[in-house]
VEXTORDO-7487 format. One line per 2 residues: number of its first residue (from 1); for each residue x, y, z of N, C-alpha, C. Coordinates in nm, 2 decimals. Each point is the difference from the previous one (the first is absolute). Example, Ala and Ser with C-alpha at 12.3 -4.5 7.8 and 13.67 -1.06 7.14 Angstrom:
1> 1.32,-0.57,0.78,-0.09,0.12,0.00,0.09,0.12,0.00 | -0.04,0.11,-0.07,0.09,0.11,0.00,-0.08,0.11,0.08
This chain:
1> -0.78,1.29,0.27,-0.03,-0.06,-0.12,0.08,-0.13,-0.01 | -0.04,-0.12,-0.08,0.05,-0.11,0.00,0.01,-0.04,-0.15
3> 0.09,-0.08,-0.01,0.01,-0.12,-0.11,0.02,-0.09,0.01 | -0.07,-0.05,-0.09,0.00,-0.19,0.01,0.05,-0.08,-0.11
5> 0.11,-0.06,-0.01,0.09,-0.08,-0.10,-0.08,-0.18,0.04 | -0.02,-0.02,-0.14,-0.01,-0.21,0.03,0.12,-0.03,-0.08
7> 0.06,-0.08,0.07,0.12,-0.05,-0.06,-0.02,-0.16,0.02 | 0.05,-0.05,-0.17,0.01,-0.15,0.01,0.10,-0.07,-0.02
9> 0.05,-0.11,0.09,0.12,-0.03,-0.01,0.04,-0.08,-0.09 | 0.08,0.10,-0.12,0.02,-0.12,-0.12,0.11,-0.06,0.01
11> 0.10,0.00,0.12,0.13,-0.03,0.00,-0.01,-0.18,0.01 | 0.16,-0.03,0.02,0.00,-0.15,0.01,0.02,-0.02,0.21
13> 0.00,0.06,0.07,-0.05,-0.03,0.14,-0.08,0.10,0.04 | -0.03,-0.07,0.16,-0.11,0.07,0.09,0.10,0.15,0.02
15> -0.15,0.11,0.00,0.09,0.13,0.06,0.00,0.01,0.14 | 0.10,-0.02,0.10,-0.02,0.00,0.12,-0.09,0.10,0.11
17> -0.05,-0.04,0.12,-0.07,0.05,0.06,0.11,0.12,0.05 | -0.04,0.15,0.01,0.06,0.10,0.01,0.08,0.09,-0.07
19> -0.03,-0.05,-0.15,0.03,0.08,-0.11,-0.06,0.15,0.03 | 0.05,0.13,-0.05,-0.07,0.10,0.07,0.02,0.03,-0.21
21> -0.12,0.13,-0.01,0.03,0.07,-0.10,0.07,0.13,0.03 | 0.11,0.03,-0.06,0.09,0.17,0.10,-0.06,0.08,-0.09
23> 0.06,0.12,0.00,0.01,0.14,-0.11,0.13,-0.02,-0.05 | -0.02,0.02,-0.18,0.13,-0.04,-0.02,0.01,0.13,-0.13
25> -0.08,0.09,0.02,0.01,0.08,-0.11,-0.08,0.12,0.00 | 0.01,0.14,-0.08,-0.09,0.05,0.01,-0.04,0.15,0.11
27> -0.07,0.00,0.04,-0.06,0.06,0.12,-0.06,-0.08,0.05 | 0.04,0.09,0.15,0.03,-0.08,0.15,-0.18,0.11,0.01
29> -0.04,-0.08,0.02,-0.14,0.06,0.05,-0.07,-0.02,0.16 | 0.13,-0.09,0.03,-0.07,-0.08,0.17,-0.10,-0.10,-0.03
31> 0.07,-0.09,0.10,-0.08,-0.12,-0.06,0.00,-0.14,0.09 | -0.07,-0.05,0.01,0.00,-0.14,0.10,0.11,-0.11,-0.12
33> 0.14,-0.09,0.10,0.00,-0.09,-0.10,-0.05,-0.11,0.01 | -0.10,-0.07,-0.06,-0.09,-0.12,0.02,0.12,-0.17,0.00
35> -0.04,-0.10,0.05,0.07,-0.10,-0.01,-0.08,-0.13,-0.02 | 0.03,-0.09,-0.06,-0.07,-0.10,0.02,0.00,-0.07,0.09
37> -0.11,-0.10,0.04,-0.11,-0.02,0.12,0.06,-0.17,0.02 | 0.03,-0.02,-0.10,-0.03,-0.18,0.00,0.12,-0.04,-0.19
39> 0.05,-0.09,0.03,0.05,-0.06,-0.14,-0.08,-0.01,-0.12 | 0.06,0.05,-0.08,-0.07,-0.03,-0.16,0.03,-0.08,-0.06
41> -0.06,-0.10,-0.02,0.04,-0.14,-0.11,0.00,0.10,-0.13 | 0.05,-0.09,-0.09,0.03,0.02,-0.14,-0.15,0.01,-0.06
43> -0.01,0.08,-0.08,-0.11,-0.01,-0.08,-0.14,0.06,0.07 | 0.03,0.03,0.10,-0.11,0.08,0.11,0.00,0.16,0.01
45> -0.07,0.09,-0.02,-0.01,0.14,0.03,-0.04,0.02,0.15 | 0.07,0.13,0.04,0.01,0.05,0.11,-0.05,0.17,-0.02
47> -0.04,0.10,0.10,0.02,0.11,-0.03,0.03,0.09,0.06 | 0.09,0.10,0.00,0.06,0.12,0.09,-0.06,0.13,-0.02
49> -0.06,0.07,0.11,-0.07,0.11,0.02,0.15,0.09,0.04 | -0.03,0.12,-0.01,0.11,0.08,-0.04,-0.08,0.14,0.06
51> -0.01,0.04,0.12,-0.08,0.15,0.08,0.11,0.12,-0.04 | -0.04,0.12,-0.06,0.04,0.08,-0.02,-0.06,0.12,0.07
53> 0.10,0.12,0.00,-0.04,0.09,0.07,0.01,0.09,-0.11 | -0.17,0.06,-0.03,-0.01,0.08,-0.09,0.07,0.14,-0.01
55> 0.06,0.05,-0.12,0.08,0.13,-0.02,-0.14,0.12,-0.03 | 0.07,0.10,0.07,-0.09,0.07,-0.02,0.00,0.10,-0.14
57> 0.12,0.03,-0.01,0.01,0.06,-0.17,-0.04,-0.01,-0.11 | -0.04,0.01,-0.10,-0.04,-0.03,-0.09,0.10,-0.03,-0.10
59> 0.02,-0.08,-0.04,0.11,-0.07,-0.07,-0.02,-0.16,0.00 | 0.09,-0.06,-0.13,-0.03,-0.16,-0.02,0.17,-0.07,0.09
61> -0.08,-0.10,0.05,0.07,-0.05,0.09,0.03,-0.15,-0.03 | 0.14,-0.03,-0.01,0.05,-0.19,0.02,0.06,-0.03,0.03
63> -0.02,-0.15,0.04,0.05,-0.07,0.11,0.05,-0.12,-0.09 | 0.12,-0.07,0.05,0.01,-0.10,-0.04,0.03,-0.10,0.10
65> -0.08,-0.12,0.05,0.11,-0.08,0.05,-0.02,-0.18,-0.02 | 0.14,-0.08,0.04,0.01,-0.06,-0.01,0.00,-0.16,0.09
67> -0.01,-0.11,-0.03,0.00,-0.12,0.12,0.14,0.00,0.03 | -0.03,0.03,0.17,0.15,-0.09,0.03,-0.04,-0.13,0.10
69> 0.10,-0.10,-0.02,-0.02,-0.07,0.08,0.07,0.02,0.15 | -0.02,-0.11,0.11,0.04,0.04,0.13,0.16,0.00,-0.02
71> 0.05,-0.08,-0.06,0.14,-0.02,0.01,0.06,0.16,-0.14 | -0.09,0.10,0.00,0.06,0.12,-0.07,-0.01,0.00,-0.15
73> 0.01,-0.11,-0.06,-0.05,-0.02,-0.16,-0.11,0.07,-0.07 | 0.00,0.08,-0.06,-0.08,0.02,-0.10,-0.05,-0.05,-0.11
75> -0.13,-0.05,-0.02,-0.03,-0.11,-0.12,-0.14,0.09,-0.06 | 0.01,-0.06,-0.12,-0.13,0.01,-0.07,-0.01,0.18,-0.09
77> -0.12,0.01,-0.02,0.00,0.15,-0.09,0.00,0.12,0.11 | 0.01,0.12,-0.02,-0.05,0.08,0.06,-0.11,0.03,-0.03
79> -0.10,0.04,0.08,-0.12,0.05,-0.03,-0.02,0.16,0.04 | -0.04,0.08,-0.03,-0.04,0.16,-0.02,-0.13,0.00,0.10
81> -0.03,0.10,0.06,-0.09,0.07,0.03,0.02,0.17,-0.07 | -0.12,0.01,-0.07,-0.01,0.18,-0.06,-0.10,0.02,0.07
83> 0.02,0.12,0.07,-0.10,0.11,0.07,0.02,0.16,-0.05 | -0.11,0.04,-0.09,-0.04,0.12,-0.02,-0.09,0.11,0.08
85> 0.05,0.07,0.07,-0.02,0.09,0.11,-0.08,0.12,-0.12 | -0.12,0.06,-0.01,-0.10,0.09,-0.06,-0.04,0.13,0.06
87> 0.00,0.12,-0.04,-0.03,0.12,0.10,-0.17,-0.02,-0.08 | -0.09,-0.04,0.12,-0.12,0.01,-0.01,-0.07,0.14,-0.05
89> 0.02,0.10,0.00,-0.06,0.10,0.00,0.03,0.04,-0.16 | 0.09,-0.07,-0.05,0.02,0.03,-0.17,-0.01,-0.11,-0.06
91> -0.01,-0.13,0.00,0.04,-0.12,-0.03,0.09,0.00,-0.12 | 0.10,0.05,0.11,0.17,-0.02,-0.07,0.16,-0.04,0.06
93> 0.05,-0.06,-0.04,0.08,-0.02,0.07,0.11,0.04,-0.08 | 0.10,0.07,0.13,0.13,0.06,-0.04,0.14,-0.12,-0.03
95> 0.04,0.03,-0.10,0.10,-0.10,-0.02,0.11,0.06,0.01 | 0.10,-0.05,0.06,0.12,0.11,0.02,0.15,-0.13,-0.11
């Protein structure tokens, strides 16, 4: 399973080529960490896919993570991924 964040750069410089998004929160679900491809001018959107390795339990699941840049910095908001895991055969999900 995947997610897709667009993110637009409202700051006052370019975000450098190699910014990655980490896990910075949450549940660790396994996961690719995505990086950027190329520099982002100011005022330009970019977007990070985010491959997850689906849980098999039924239970609600989140993730949080955050931009770092190459040089280790953390900038900008965190963004969330929620994944709700469903036992098909009742359409219910156990909340612990």
């Amino acid at each position: 399973m995947r997610k897709t964040w667009t993110f637009k750069n409202g700051g006052g410089q370019k975000i450098p080529k190699g910014t990655r998004l980490i896990y910075a929160d949450g549940h660790n679900l396994g996961f690719s960490v995505p990086s950027v491809q190329a520099e982002v001018k100011v005022g330009d959107c970019f977007e990070m896919e985010v491959q997850f390795s689906a849980p098999t339990e039924c239970d609600h699941f989140s993730s949080g993570f955050s931009l770092e840049s190459p040089d280790k910095r953390l900038f900008g908001e965190k963004v969330w991924c929620d994944i709700i895991v469903e036992d098909e055969q009742s359409d219910a999900m156990r909340v612990s």
